[in-house]
Every structure is written in structure tokens, then in C-alpha cells.
N, C-alpha and C positions, 0 to 999 in steps of 0.2 A: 504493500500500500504506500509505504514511503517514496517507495522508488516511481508507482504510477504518479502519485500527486510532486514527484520533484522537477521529473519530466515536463508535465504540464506546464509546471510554473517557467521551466526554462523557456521551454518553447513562447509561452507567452510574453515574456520577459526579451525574445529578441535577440540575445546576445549568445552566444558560442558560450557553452556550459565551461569550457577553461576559462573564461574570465573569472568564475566562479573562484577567491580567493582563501575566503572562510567557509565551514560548516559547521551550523548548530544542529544536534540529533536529539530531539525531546521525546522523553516513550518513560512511562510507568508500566510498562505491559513486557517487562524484558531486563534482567541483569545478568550481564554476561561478559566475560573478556577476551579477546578485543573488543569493544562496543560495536555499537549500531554505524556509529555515526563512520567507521572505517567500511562497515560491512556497505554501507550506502555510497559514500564517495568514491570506492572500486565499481561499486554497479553503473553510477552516473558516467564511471571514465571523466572525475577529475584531475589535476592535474597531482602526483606523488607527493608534493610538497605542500598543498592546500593546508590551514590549518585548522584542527577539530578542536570541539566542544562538544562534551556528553552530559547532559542532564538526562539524572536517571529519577525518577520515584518523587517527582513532585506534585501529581495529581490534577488535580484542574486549573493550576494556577503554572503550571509549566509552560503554555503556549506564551503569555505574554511574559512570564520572567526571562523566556528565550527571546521574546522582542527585546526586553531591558539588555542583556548581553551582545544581542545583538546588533543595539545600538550603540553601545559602549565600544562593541571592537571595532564600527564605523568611524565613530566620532575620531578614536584614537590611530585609525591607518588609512590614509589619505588616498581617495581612489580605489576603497577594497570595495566585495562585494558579498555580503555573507550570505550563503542559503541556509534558512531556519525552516525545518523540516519536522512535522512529529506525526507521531505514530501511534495509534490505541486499537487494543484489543480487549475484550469481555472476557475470553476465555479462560486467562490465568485467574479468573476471580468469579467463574461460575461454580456454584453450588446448585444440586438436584434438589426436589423438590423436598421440605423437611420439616414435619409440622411444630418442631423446636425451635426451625427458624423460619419464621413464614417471612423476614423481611431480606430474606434470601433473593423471592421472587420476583419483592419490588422493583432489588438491586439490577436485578437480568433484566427485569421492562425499561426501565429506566438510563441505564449506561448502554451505549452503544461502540462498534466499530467505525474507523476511519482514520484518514489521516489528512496532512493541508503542509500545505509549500508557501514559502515568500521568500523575498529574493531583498536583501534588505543594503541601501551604500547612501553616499554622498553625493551631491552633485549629479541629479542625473544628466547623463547627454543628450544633446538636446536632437531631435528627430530620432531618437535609438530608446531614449528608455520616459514612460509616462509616469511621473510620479500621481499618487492619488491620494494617499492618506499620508499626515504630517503628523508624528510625535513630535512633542515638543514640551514635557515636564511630565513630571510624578509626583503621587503623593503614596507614600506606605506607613499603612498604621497597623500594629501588633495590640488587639484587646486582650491583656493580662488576663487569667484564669481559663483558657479556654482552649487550654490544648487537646483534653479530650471529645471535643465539640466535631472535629474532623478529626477520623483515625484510620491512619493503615500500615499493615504491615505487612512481612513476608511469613508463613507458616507453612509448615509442614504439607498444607491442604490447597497454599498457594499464596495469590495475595488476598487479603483481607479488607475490604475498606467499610466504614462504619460510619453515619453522618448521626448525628445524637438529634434530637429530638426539639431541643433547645433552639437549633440551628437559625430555623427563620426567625425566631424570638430577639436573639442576641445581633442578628442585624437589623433587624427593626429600629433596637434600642441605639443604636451607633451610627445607623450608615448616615441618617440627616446632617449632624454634627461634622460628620467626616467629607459631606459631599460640598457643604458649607465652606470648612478647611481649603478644600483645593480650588474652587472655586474664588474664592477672596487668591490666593495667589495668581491667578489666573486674571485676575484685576474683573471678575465678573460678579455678575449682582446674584443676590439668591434666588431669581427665577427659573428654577428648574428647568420649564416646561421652553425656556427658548433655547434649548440644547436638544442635539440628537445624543440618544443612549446607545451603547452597544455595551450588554450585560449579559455574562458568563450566565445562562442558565442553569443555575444546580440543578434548581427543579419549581416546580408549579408552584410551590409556596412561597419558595422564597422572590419569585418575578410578583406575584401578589401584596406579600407586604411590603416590598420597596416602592411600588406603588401608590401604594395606598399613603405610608409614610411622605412618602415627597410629593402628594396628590399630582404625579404624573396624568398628564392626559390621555385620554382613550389612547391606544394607537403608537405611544413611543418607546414602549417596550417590544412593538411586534416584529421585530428583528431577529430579539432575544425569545420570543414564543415561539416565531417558524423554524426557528435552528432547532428549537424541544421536539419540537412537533413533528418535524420531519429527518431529523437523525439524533433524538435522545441526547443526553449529558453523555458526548463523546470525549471528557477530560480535557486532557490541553487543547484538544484540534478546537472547540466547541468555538471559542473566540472568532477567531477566524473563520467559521461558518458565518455566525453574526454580523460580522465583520461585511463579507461579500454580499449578505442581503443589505446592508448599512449602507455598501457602494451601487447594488440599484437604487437605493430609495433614495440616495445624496446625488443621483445621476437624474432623478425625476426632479428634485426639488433643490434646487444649487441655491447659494446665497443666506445659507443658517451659519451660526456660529462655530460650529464644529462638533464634534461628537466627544463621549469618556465612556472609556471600558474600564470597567472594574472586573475582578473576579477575586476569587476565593480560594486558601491556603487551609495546611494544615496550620490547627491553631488558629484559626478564623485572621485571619491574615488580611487584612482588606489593602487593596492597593488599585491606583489610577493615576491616567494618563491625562498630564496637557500641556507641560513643557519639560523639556529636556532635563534628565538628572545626571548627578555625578556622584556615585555613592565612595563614601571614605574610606582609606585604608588604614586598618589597624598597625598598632606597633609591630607585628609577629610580621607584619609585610614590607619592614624595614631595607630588608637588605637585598636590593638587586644588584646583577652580575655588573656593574656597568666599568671595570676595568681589563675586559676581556683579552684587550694588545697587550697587558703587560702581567701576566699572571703573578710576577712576585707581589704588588700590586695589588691584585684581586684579594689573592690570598690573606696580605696586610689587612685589607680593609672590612673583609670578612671574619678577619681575628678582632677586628678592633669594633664592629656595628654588633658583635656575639657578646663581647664583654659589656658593653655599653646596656644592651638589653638586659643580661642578667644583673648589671649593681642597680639599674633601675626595680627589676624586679625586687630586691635586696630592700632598698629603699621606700618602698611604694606602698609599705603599711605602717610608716612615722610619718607625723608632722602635717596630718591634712586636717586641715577644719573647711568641713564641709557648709555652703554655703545653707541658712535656713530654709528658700524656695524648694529646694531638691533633697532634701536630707535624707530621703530612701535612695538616692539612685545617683553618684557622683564621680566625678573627673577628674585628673590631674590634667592640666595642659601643659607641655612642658612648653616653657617661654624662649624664645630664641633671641640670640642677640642683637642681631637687627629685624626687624619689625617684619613679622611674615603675614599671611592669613593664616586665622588659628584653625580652619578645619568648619566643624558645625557649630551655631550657637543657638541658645534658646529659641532663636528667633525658625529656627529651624528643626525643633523638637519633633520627630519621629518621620520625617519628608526626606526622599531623596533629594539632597542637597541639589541646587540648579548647577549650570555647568555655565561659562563664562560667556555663552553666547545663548541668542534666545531664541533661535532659530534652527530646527533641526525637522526633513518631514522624512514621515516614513511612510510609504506605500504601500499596503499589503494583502492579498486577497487566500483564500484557502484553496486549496490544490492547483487549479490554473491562474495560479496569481502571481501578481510582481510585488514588489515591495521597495522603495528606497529611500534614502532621507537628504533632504536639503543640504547645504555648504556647513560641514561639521564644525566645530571647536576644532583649531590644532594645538592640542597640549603638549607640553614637553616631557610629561610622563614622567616626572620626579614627586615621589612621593615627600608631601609635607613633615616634619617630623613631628610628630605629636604622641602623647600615650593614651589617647583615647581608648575603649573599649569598641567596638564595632557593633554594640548593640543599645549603647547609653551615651547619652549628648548632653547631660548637666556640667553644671560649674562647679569645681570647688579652689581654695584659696589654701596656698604653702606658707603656711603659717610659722613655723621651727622648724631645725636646719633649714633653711633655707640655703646656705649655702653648698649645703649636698646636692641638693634636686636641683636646682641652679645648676650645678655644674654641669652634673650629668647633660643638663638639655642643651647643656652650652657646647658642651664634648658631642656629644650627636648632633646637633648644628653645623659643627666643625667639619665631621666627618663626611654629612650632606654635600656642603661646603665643597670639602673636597671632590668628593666625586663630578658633581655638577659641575667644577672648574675642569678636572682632567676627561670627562666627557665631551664639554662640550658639542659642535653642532655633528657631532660624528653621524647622530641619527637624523640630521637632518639635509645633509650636501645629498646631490642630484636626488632629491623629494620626488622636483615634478617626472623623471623617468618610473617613481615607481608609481606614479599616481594615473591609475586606469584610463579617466574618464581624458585625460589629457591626450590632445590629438596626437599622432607620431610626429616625428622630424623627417628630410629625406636627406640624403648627404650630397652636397650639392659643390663638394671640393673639389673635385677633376675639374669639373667646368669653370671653376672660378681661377686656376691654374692653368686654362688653357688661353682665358681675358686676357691673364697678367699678362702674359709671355706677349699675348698682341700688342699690348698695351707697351711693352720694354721696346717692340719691334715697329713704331708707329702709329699703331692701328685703335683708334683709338672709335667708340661707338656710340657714345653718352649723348643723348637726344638732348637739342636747344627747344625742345616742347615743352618740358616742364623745368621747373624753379630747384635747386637743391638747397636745402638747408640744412643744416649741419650743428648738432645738440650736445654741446661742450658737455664732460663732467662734471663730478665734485672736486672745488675748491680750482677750476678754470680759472676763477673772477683775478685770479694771484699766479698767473701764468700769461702776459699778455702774448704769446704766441702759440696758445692751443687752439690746434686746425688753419693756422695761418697759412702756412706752406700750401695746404689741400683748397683753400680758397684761392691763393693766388693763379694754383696752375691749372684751378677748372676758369678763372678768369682770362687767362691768358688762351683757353682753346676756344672762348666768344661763349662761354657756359656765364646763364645769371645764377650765383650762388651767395647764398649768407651766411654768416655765426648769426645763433639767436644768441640777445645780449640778457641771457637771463642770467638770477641770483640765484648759482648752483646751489650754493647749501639752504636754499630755504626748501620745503618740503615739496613731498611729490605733485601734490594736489595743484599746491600753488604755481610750481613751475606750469604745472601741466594746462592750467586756464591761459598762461602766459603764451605758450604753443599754441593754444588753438589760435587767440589772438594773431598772432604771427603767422600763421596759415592762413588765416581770413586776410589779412591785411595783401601779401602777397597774392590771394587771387585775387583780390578785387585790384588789385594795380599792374597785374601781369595778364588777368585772365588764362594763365597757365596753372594747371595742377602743382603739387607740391610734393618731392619725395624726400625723406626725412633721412639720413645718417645721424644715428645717436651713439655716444663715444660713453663707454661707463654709465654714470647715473643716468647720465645724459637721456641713453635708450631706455630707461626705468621711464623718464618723465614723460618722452616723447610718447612713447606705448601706451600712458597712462590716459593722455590726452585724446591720442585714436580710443579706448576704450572707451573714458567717459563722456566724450563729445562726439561719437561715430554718425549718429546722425547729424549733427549738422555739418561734417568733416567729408564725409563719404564720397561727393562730388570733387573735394578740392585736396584729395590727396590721391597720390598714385602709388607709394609704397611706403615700408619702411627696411630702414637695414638696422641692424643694432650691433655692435662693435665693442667685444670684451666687456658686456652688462651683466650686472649678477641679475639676472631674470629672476630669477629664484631665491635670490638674496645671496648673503655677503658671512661668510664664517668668521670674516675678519671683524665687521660690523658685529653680529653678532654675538662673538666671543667678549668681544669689548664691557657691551652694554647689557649684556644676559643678567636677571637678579638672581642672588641666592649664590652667589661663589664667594670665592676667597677673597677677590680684589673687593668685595662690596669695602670688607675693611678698613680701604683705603682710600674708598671712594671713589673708583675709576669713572663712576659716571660723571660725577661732580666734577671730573678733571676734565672730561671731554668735553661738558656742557660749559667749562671756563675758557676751554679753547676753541671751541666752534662760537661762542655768543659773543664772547666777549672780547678778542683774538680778534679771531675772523668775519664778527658782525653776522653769522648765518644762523641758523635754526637746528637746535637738537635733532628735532624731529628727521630731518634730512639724513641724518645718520641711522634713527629708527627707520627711518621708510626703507632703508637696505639689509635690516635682519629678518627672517628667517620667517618670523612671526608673523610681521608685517607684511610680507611678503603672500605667504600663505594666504593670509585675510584677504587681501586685496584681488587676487586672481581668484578667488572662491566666489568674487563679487565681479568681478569684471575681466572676461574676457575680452583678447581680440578679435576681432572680427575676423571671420571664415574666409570673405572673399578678401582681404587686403592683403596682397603680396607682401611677404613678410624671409627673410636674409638674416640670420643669427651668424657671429664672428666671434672664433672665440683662439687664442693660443696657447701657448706653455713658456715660461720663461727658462732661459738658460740660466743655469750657474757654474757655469766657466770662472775660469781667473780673468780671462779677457771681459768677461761680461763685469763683474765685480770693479773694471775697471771703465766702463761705460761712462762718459758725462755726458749728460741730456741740456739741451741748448733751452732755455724754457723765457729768456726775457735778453734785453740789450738798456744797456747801460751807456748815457751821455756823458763826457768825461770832456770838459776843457780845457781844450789844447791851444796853444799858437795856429791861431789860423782858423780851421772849422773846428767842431765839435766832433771827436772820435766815438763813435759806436764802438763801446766794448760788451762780448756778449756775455750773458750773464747762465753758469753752468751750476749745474749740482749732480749729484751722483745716483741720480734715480736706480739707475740699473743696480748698482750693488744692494740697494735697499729693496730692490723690486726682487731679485734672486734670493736676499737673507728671507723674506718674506713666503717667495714659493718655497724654499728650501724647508722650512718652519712645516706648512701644509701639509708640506710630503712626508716630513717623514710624524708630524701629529695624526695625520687622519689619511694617509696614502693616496691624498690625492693630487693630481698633475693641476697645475695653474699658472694663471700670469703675472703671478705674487700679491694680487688683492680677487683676483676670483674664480673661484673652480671651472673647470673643464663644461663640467658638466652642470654647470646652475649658469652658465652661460647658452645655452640652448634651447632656443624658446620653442614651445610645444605648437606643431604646424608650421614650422620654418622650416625653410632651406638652410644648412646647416655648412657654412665651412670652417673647415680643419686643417690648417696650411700645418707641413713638419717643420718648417721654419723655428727655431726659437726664438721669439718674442715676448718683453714684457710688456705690462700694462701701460706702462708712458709712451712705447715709442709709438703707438698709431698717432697721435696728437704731437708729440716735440722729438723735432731731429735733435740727433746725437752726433758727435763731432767725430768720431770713426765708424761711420756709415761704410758698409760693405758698398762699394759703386756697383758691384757687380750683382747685389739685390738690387729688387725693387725696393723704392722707397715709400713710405703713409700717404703719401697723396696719391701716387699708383697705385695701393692697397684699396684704397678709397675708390678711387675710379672703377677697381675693378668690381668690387664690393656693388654699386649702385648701376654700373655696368649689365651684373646679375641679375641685380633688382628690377630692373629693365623688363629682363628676359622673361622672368619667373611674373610678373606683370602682364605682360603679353601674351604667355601661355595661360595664366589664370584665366583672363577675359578670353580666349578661345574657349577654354572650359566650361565657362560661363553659360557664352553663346551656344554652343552644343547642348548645351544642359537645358536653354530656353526652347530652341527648337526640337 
């Protein structure tokens, strides 16, 4: 059954079952090893490495706890696509007919077979995948005393399940309160009835008194009746039955508020959806591998986050006075020494904690359904250090020694500290290659090496039809000859080109209004289109501008190229300015924010807009557009002796002489700083660069992609260097040939186009 309803759902779903990333396997009807969830993934022919999750034995509340995971491993891996699949049978839990137990018989009318598929991610693509249904928060409440309220187990005779008699009673008494709860987080009013319900059918009584309780209108449970009525309380699938009758009825009547599924746990477990959670990690969940390159290292740090644990445990029954609000049920939080989030607070007593964005959808139908979710959070997956309990969220205050528990939190800070510092963005360089949803690249270096060579030999191609402008980096403004050269000598072939005279270090946004500006301006006084070379940020601003101005843009550009940009952000950036490491101590942002603001008169933010974070956010919300020819350039820097001894030509100096004023030029040593910098990369996180940005966060997803073997750093496309090989080409060549491309790839798109229309 799993296998039929997984199928389905792929099939409907659209995409080739190997994009299939994750696999969630839900089934109370089965324990066994290997699981289910191996036995299913070999059937489907996914890919050997896919990775599983096996929920076994959690009853009716399985289907959407496998939604909560399944949103959690979305959220946390950019571009996955997890299929959550479950599975129920009767059988292990039928009993003959037995007049000792006549509620035997109930149990067999009542629970039925089946199973349901959803296909659950991020970002869906656009004409490939339909999202329909949006999670987007939770709420989970545990009512104390009522563990044996739902009971099951494994016996001799099979499984056993027992629903007590109390059952509809005790949510009677709770669910108002509770629907209240999630609702006010939800910023919505207590009118029920302008919500659609999708509700776990246990059984007949309990759809009656929830009812009745929240005087629901005729008719807004009948989602949760047709699923009873025409396949029984089928356990976890049940939801999801629901669910697909939810997506006819929100298919006939669009433009309601949105819907909440609830269901039901062992231990009357109430729990619902309306925005996105982030549920906490306990102390016990302290210690990930995260020093893997260097295992003496690992080792260290796993000797030293073991000991930390156990003198806390040592510690942790002196010195609490417990706050009076909570005095049954209390916390230490352990206090860090610079100012973190502490995890959950009252304000958040018994709720999946929200997650830092408020925006997550999830799509999901049962057996022929899809599922997926909106532009995820991307977290850095370092766990906070706290010593919370993972089932209790009160306060309490370290009253005596103090400077024991102090320490200790201050020693697991440190060791946090550490790790977050010697990790850094290791998990996060070339992202957008692992992230699905992101178009391919094509490699488009032959051709751009075969330009050059025309280009050394004459031949030169660059149309006088449109305009070139050319989109300095960070900290240009203190370099008056970045892109000089590259301007004079498309002026000198009868080419109109400009430097935009922006203030690189102010942020992306900002430049990026400045661009459109500057595109308008030039078509309206050229009546020529506009093709853009952006150099470093430069490309960040310029791309930002085509994204968020596309329509009004669309007519008055013809391409763009972008030239050693961290597309994808910047390790160096973000190693800098990342919180939670060791340089907090010292303040490294506070030094960069004295030397960007106050130094160089530019905006913090211009440095954030090149981390990682930032980065992620920003293309989650704005891509480039599909038809705009699009040219990614990216190199590797040398670290030669020769190179180390590189000067870069960057400004000219007026020096009073007898007679005229002498030009002296004004040099510094880019190259050996641009080589100490790639050399740094490589051998920190093994990756090739042009000593401010990887290989690979330099390739934008849907470009033409070249990759010259040339060694080059980051400075020389923009400022000659005073021992220029004659026998290369030189940055304004590179250039030429660069938009040259751009040309082509222009050209051939608009055939595409036209083909595509007729």
C-alpha cells in the first residue's frame, strides 16, 4: 500500500522520483529491522544515499508528527524534497469475536486499512511543482493525567490499542481553551466558524463534541465525517484523507482564511497547525561532530562538551530557587556570556517555539498527492546552549554558587564558541549547487576561449546597438581606476560605455534602485538597451536590480554578465561577521562597523548583504528572471612567489615637479594579499578561489558559466598590474570577451524564445 500511494504521489508530483532527497516511513502496523522506510525506498528505486526517517508506533497522531519532521528537514536543507509516506493495517490488532471483549468488535468497524503519500520541500519550481497547502506554525499541548486515556501496546496476541471512555469528555473540556491558544498566535479572533477545519477523526463522538463545544456550523466538520464514513479511523493516513477532501472543498470555495488540523496522541496529546515551528534541543543534544577535518580536534572537543555535561549534571541539584509562578515544574538556563536567545520563555509555555521566518507552505494530498513548502528559514544548525529539559519551559533563578553554574555555562559557551568559529561557513560554500529547485548552469568556457583568442587576433564583435555598463565593487569608491582601462578601450572601438558612479559599500537594495535609475536614464537618452558587467558586489547589486525591478527593466536590458561575484555569498564576509564565535570577544563586528562607517563612510549592511544568510534570504525571494541572458565568471588565484610579488596599479599620484606635474602611479600589493587569502580557503575548507570568493558561490544558477585555467585573483579583472604577462590577455579583453558571450547567449535565448512562441 505504501508503495501504491508513493507512486501516485510521485507521479502527480511531476518530478523524477531521484529528486526524491528524504524519506519519512510512518506505520504503527509493523516493527521490524531494517525498517519500512529502507524496505520502501529500494521499491520506489531511490537514489542509495536518500536519507530515512522511521516513525514507528505512534498511532493517529503519526501522519502529521511526520508532517512536523518533515518540515523540519525542509526548513533545514535547502532544495530537499522529503517523501512522507504511511502505512496502516487492522490486522496486527484484530481480535475474533469475544463476549469478554465485545469492544473488540467496535475496534475492527471502526479502524481501517490504507495508506497516503506527500511529497513535502521548499521553494517550489515554478511550472514543475503546485504548491496547495501552507504550514506555517504549531501549537502542542500535553493535558497532565491522561496517559491512560489512549493506550497501546505490543502483546503476545499483537498490538493492542484501547481508547478509554473519558476520551471525548476530556477534549471537550480542553480543546476551546486550546483552539483559543493558537489562534491569538495566529493574530486571529475567536470566531471559529471563519476557519476551515481539517480534524483527525477518532470517531463519531469525539467530531460531535468538538462541535458542539466551539458551536461549529453545520457542514465544517464534513471533511473530517467523509474520511469516517468512507474509510474509518485509518491512524496516521486519516489526516490526509481529510486533508484531500479539504483540497476539493478549498478548490470550490477559495478566499477563506485557511484551515487547522488537529489530531490526537497517546496521552491525549493535542496538537495544531498555523505557523511554522522550531522545536528545542535539549542538553543531551549538545554535542555534534562538527570538527570532522581534524579529528584530534573532534576528539578534544568531544572530551571536553562530555565533561562539561556531566559537572553540570554534578551541579544541577545546589543552588536553585525556583521562581514562585512555576514552582512544580523548573529551569536552569544556563547564561552565556554574550547575550544569546535563551531558547523558550513563558511566553511560549507548551507551543512549538516559531522559527525565524513566518513563512513556510506545505502542500499535501493523500496517496496521489504533492506536498511542499514555501522559501524555508536557513539556519545555521548550531544548537543554543542551554540546560533546559525538553519537556519543561519555566524559569528558575541561580541563587548560591553562583559562580559554579556561571562557569560551567560560561565553559560551554566557550566550547560552542569554538566550534562555531572552527566551522564556520564549511556547510554553507557552493549551497546553491546542492539546492534542487535551483536551475543548472551550462559550461560555456570553450566558447568564451575561442572570443579571447579572436579578440588577441583582431576580431573583435561587441555590437554598437546597445549601451555597456559596467558595476564596480566593494570599496571601488577608493580605487579611482576600477574598470578604467575596460572603459577606455570599448571607447576607443566607437563602443558607448559607462562606470555607474555608485556608493559600493552602501547596501544591496540601495545600490540596486541606483541601477535601475541608470538603466532608465541611458535608455531614455540612447534609446538603446543596456547590458550590464558587474565586477564582485558589483554583480550582487546589479542582479538584485534585474530581480527586483524586472518589470519595469525587461525592455531596457539585454543581459547581464557577473564577474568573480559571491552569488551565493562570501565565507570571507561571513566568517567575519557570523555571531556566536570566539572573535565576538573582541568585537570583530564592532571593528568592521568602525571601519566601513566611519573609515570609509559606507554601510554595515553592504558587508551583511555578502554573507551566506543574507544571501540565502534574498534569492529565496527573488529570482532572476528565466528569459534574461545571464554569463557567471569566476577564477582561482595563484600562489606562486611570483604572484606574492604582484603590485596592482589601483590610483596615480600628482607630484610637483619643475615644469609639468608628474603622474606617479600609485601601487599596492593586492596579489600577495589576494593569494595569503585563497591560500587561507584552501587549505580551511578545501576550496579553490580568487582569494575573496569560492569557485563555486561564484556561479549563478541558469548561467553560462566560464572557467578560464588561467590563475587569476580577485583584483586583476578591475586594476592592471605592472608585470602583466603581454602574452595574456589583458581585463578589458577578458571583458570584451565576457559580454562578447553575452551577446551570443542573448541571441540564442531570443531564438528560443521565438521557437517557443510559434
Amino acid at each position: 500500500m505504501a508503495k501504491e500511494a508513493s507512486l501516485a504521489c510521485i507521479k502527480e508530483w511531476g518530478r523524477p522520483a531521484e529528486d526524491i532527497t528524504h524519506i519519512v516511513y510512518v506505520s504503527s502496523s509493523e516493527i521490524r529491522l531494517p525498517g519500512g522506510d529502507l524496505y520502501l525506498a529500494s521499491q520506489l528505486g531511490l537514489k542509495s544515499d536518500v536519507s530515512r526517517v522511521m516513525l514507528y508506533f505512534l498511532g493517529c497522531y503519526g501522519g502529521v508528527t511526520g508532517l512536523r519532521v518533515a518540515k523540519d528537514i525542509a526548513e533545514n536543507n535547502p532544495g530537499s524534497r522529503v517523501l512522507l509516506t504511511t502505512s496502516e493495517t487492522t490486522i496486527l490488532g484484530f481480535r475474533p469475536p469475544n463476549k469478554a471483549r465485545p469492544y473488540d468488535l467496535v475496534g475492527a468497524a471502526l479502524f481501517g486499512d490504507g495508506a497516503a503519500a506527500v511529497i513535502i520541500g521548499a521553494n517550489p519550481v515554478i511550472n514543475k511543482e503546485s504548491p496547495f497547502f501552507e504550514l506555517n506554525y504549531a501549537v502542542q499541548q500535553f493535558l497532565p493525567g491522561t496517559q491512560n486515556v489512549i493506550d497501546g501496546r505490543l502483546s503476545e496476541e499483537g498490538i493492542n490499542f484501547k481508547l478509554g471512555r473519558d476520551l471525548p469528555q476530556k477534549i471537550e473540556d480542553n480543546i476551546e481553551e486550546f483552539c483559543k491558544k493558537l489562534m491569538s498566535k495566529a493574530g486571529l479572533t475567536d470566531e471559529f466558524n471563519d476557519l476551515f477545519w481539517a480534524v483527525h477523526p477518532g470517531g463519531p463522538a469525539i467530531l460531535n463534541r468538538l462541535e458542539s463545544t466551539l458551536k461549529l456550523n453545520t457542514g465544517k466538520l464534513e471533511c473530517s465525517r467523509r474520511a469516517l464514513m468512507d474509510y474509518g479511523n485509518v491512524s496516521s493516513n486519516t489526516i490526509f484523507y481529510v486533508m484531500e477532501y479539504m483540497r476539493e472543498e478549498l478548490r470550490e470555495r477559495e478566499g477563506k482564511n485557511g484551515d487547522l488540523p488537529w489530531r490526537l496522541g497517546p496521552a491525549l496529546l493535542l496538537k495544531a497547525y498555523f505557523f511554522a515551528q522550531n522545536d528545542d534541543l535539549g542538553n543531551d543534544m549538545f554535542i555534534p561532530q562538527l570538527f570532522t577535518g581534524v579529528p584530534v580536534l573532534s576528539e578534544a572537543a568531544s572530551y571536553l562538551a562530555q565533561t562539561t555535561s556531566l559537572l553540570t549534571r554534578c551541579f544541577s541539584d545546589y543552588s536553585l530557587e525556583y521562581s514562585s509562578r512555576d514552582s512544580g515544574n523548573s529551569i536552569t538556563h544556563a547564561q552565556e556570556l554574550v547575550t544569546y536567545s535563551s531558547g523558550k520563555t513563558e511566553e511560549y509555555l507548551d507551543d512549538d517555539f516559531p522559527s525565524s521566518s513566518q513563512s513556510h507552505s506545505t502542500f499535501s494530498e493523500p496517496s496521489t498527492s504533492t506536498s511542499a513548502t514555501a522559501p524555508p528559514p536557513i539556519r545555521d544548525g548550531i544548537t543554543r546552549t542551554s540546560l533546559e529539559s525538553p519537556s519543561q519551559h519555566t524559569s528558575a533563578i541561580v541563587s548560591s554558587n553562583h559562580s559554579g553554574q556561571n562557569g560551567i555555562s560560561i565553559f560551554q559557551g566557550l566550547i560552542e564558541r569554538a566550534r562555531r568559529t572552527v566551522r564556520g561557513s564549511a556547510d554553507d560554500i557552493g549551497w546553491m549547487q546542492r539546492a534542487l529547485w535551483m536551475p543548472a548552469v551550462e559550461d560555456g568556457t570553450e566558447r568564451f576561449m575561442e572570443i579571447l583568442d579572436n579578440i588577441r587576433h583582431g576580431l573583435h564583435k561587441l555590437s554598437n546597438s546597445v549601451v555597456y555598463l559596467l558595476v564596480p565593487g566593494l570599496f571601488s569608491n577608493h580605487g579611482p581606476l576600477y574598470f578604467v582601462n575596460t572603459k577606455v578601450r570599448f571607447s576607443k572601438m566607437g563602443l558607448a560605455c559607462h562606470i555607474a558612479k555608485i556608493h559600493s559599500e552602501a547596501s544591496v537594495e540601495k545600490n540596486a534602485r541606483e541601477i535601475k535609475e541608470y538603466i532608465e536614464e541611458i535608455y531614455w537618452g540612447s534609446n538603446k538597451r543596456v547590458m550590464l558587467l558587474g565586477h564582485s558586489k558589483g554583480g550582487i547589486d546589479a542582479a538584485a536590480a534585474l530581480s527586483l525591478y524586472w518589470s519595469d527593466l525587461k525592455d531596457k536590458v539585454a543581459g547581464l554578465a557577473l564577474a568573480q561575484s559571491p552569488y551565493g555569498g562570501s565565507p570571507i564576509a561571513s566568517d567575519i561577521l557570523r555571531e556566536g564565535q570566539l572573535g565576538d570577544y573582541v568585537n570583530v563586528r564592532k571593528l568592521m562597523e568602525i571601519i566601513i562607517c566611519k573609515v570609509i563612510k559606507g554601510d554595515l549592511q553592504a558587508l551583511e548583504d555578502l554573507t551566506y544568510e543574507r544571501r540565502k534570504k534574498f534569492l529565496m525571494k527573488h529570482h532572476l528572471p528565466r528569459e534574461l541572458p545571464v554569463v557567471s565568471f569566476h577564477t582561482e588565484a595563484g600562489t606562486s612567489p611570483a604572484v606574492l610579488a604582484t603590485l596592482s596599479h589601483v590610483a596615480h599620484a600628482e607630484l610637483p615637479l619643475v615644469g609639468e606635474p608628474a603622474k606617479v602611479p600609485v601601487v599596492i600589493p593586492l596579489g600577495a594579499a589576494m593569494a595569503a587569502c585563497a591560500q587561507l580557503l584552501q587549505i580551511r575548507y578545501g576550496e579553490k578561489s580568487d582569494g575573496l570568493v569560492t569557485c563555486r558561490d561564484a556561479e549563478v544558477p541558469g548561467s553560462i558559466v566560464v572557467r578560464p585555467k588561467r590563475k587569476l585573483d580577485h583584483a586583476w579583472m578591475v586594476y592592471s598590474s605592472l608585470n602583466d604577462d603581454p602574452s595574456e590577455a589583458d581585463a578589458s579583453q577578458v571583458c570584451e570577451a565576457l559580454l562578447t558571450l553575452l551577446l551570443e547567449v542573448g541571441q540564442k535565448k531570443k531564438h528560443e524564445l521565438a521557437m517557443k512562441d510559434e
